[in-house]
VOVO-446404 format. One record per residue (C-alpha): x, y, z; residue in three letters. Coordinates in steps of 0.001 Angstrom, whole numbers, plus 500000, padded with zeros to 6 digits. Layout:
N
+--------+--------+--------+-----+
|      x |      y |      z |   r |
+--------+--------+--------+-----+
|      X |      Y |      Z | ALA |
...
+--------+--------+--------+-----+
***
This chain:
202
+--------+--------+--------+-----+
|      x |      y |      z |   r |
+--------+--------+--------+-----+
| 598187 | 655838 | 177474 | UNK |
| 597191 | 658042 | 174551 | UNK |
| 596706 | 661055 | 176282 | UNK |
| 600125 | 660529 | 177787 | UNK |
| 601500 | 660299 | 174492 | UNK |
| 600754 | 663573 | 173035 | UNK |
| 602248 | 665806 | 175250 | UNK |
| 605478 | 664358 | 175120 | UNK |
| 605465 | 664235 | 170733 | UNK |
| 604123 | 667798 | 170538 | UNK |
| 607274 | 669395 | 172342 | UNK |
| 609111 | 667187 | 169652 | UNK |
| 606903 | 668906 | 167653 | UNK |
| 607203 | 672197 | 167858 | UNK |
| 611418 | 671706 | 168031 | UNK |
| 610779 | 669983 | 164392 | UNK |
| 608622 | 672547 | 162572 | UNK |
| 611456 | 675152 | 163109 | UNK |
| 613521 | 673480 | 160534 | UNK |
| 610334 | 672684 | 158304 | UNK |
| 610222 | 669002 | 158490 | UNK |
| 608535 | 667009 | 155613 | UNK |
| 605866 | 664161 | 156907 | UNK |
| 604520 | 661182 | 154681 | UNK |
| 601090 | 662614 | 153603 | UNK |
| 598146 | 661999 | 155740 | UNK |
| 596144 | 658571 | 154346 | UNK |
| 592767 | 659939 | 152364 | UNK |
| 590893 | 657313 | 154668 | UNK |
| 591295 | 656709 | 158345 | UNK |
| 591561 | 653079 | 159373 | UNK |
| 589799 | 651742 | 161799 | UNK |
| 587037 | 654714 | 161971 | UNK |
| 583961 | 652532 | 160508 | UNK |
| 583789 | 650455 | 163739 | UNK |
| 584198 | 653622 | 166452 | UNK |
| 581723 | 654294 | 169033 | UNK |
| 581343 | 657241 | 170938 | UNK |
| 582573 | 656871 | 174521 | UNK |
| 581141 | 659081 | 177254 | UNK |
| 583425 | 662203 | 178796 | UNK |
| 584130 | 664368 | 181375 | UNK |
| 581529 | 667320 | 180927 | UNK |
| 578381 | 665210 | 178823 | UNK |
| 574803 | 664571 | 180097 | UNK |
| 573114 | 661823 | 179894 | UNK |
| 569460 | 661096 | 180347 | UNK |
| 569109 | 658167 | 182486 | UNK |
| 565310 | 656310 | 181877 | UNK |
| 564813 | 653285 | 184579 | UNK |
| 561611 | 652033 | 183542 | UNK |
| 558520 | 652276 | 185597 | UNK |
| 560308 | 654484 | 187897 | UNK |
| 560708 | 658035 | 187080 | UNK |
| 561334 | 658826 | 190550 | UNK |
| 564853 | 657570 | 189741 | UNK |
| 565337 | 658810 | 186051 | UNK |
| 566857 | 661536 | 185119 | UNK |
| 569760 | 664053 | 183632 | UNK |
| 572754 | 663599 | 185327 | UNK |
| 575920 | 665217 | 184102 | UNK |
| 579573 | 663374 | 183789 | UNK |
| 581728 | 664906 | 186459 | UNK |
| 585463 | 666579 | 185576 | UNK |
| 586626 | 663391 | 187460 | UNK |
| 585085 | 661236 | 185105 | UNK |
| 582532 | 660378 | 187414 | UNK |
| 578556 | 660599 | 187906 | UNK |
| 575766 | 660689 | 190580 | UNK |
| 571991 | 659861 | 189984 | UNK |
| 569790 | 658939 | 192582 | UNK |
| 570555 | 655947 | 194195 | UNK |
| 574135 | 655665 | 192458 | UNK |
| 576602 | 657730 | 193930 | UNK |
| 580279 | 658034 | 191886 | UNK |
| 579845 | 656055 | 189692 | UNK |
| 582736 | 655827 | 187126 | UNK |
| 581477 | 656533 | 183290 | UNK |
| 583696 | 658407 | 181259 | UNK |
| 585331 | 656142 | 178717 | UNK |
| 582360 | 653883 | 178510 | UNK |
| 579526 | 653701 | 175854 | UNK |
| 575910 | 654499 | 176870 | UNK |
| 574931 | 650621 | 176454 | UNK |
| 577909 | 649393 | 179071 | UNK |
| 576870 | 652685 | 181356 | UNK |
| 573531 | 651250 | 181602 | UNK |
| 574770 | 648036 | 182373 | UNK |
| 576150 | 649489 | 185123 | UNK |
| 573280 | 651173 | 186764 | UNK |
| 570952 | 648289 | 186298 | UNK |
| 573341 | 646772 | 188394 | UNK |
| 573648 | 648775 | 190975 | UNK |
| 569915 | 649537 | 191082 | UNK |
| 569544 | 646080 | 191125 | UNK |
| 570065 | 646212 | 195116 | UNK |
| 566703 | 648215 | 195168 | UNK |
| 564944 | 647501 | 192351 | UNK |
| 563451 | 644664 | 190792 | UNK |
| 564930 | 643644 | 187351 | UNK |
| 565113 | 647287 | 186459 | UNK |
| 565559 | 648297 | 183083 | UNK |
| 567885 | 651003 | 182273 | UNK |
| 568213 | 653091 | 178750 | UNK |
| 571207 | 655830 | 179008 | UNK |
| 571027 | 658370 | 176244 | UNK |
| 573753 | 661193 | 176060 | UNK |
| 571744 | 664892 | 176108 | UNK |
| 574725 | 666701 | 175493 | UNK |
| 578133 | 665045 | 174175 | UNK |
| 582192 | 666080 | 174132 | UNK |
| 583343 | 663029 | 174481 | UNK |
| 586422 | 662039 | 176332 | UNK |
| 589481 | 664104 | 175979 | UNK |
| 591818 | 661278 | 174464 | UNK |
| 589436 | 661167 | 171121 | UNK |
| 588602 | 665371 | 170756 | UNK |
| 589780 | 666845 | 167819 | UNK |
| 593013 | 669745 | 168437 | UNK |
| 593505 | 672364 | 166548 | UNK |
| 596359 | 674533 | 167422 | UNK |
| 598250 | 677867 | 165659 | UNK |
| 597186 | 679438 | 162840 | UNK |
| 593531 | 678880 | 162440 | UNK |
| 590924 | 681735 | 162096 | UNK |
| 589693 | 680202 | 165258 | UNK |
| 592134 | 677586 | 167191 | UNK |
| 589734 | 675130 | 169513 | UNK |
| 589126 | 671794 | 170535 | UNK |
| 586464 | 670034 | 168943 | UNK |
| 584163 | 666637 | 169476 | UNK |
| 585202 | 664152 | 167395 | UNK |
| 581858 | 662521 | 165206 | UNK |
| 581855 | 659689 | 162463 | UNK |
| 583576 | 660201 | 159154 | UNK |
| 584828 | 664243 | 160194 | UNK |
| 587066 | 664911 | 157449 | UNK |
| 589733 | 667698 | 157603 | UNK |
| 586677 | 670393 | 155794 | UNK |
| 584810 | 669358 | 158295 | UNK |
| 587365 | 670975 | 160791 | UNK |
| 588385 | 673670 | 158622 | UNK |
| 584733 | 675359 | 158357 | UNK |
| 584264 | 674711 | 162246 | UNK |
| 587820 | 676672 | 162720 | UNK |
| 586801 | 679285 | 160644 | UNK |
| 589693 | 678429 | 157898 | UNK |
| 593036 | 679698 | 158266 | UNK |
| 594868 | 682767 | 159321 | UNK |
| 596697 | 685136 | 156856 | UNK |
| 599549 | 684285 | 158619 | UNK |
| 599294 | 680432 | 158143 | UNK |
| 601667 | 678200 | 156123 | UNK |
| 598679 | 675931 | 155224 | UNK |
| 600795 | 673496 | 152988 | UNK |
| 603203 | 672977 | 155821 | UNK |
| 600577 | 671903 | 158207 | UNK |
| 600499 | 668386 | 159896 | UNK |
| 598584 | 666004 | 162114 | UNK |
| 599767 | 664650 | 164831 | UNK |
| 598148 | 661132 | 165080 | UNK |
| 598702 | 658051 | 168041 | UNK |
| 598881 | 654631 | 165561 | UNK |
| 598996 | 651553 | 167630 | UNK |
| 600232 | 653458 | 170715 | UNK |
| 603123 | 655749 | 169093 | UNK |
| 603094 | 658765 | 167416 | UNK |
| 602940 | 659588 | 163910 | UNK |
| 602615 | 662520 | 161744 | UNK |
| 601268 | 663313 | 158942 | UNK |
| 601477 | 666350 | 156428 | UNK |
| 597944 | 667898 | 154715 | UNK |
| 597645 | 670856 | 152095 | UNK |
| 595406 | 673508 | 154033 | UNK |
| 596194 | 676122 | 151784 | UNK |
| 595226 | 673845 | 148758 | UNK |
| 592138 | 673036 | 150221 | UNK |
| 590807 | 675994 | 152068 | UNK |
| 592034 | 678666 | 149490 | UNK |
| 592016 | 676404 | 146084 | UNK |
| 588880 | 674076 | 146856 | UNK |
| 591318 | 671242 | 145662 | UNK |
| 589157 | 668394 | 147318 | UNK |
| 591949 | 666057 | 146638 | UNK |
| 593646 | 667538 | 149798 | UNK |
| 590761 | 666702 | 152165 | UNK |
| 591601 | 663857 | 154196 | UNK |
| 589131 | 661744 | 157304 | UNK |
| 590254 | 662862 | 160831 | UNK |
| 590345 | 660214 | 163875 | UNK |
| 589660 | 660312 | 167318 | UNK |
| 592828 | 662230 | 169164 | UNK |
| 593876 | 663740 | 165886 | UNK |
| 596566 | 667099 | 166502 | UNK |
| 596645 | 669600 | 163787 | UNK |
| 599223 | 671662 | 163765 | UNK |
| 599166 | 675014 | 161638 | UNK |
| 602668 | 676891 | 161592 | UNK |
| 602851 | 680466 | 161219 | UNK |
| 604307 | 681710 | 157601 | UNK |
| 607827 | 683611 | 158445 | UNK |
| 607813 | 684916 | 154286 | UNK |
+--------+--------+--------+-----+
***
């Protein structure tokens, strides 16, 4: 439903931030962050270990349709799950072949599902989507982006943020933080977070 959402509130969006809207101030600390665990994605790889049978380990990569294949298991749905329920999974299906097999699913190379990446859009140095990890903060992003442009209107920057199922947006202080090192400005990120950076017209 999320990833429904945002679509819809950015062309709302970008209509606002012609008239230079004013947001309630993003929340220094993002609830509900300390209990997050990272869900598997379109475009990861996970190393699948079935004990006492390496014939049917392996690295198998999450499919664009959410989807993987490993020997023995043939689309198997896994993005939007967590390694521990993926496993599950397997050692049920392998079940049919193998003897109470025991199944470890470690992620070799993570993006996470497209509903929790971080999106950074306008006037960065370097506009991109990023993976989401524990406790990002908005300098976390910045330095990954490269800072902002010389064209950006830092202070007037906002994220765009799913609460609950609706959207809700939130102004930050780029400028005060990238340019000024004024740490007050940094805020924590969440899963799905939006930020928007407007271009300067002055």
């Amino acid at each position: 439903m999320k990833r429904y959402l945002l679509p819809i509130a950015l062309a709302s969006l970008l209509s606002a931030c012609a008239q230079s809207p004013v947001y309630p101030p993003a929340p220094a600390s993002a609830a509900n962050v300390p209990d997050w665990m990272y869900l598997l994605g379109p475009g990861d790889s996970v190393n699948v270990f079935v004990w006492g049978n390496p014939e049917v380990s392996g690295n198998f990569p999450i499919r664009p349709d959410g989807m993987m294949t490993m020997n023995l298991v043939e689309d198997l749905p896994a993005s939007g799950k967590t390694p521990t329920q993926l496993a599950r999974e397997i050692e049920k299906i392998l079940g049919r072949y193998i003897q109470d097999p025991i199944v470890t699913v470690i992620v070799a190379g993570g993006v996470g599902p497209y509903s929790e990446q971080i999106r950074v859009l306008g006037q960065a140095a370097k506009p991109q989507t990023l993976v989401y990890r524990q406790g990002m903060s908005l300098v976390d992003v910045m330095i990954t982006v490269g800072g902002i442009s010389d064209f950006a209107a830092g202070n007037k920057a906002s994220i765009l943020r799913i609460v609950d199922g609706k959207p809700q947006q939130f102004s930050v202080r780029l400028e005060d933080l990238v340019k000024d090192g004024d740490i007050s400005a940094n805020v924590e990120m969440r899963p799905g977070d939006l930020l928007i950076i407007p271009e300067s017209f002055f």
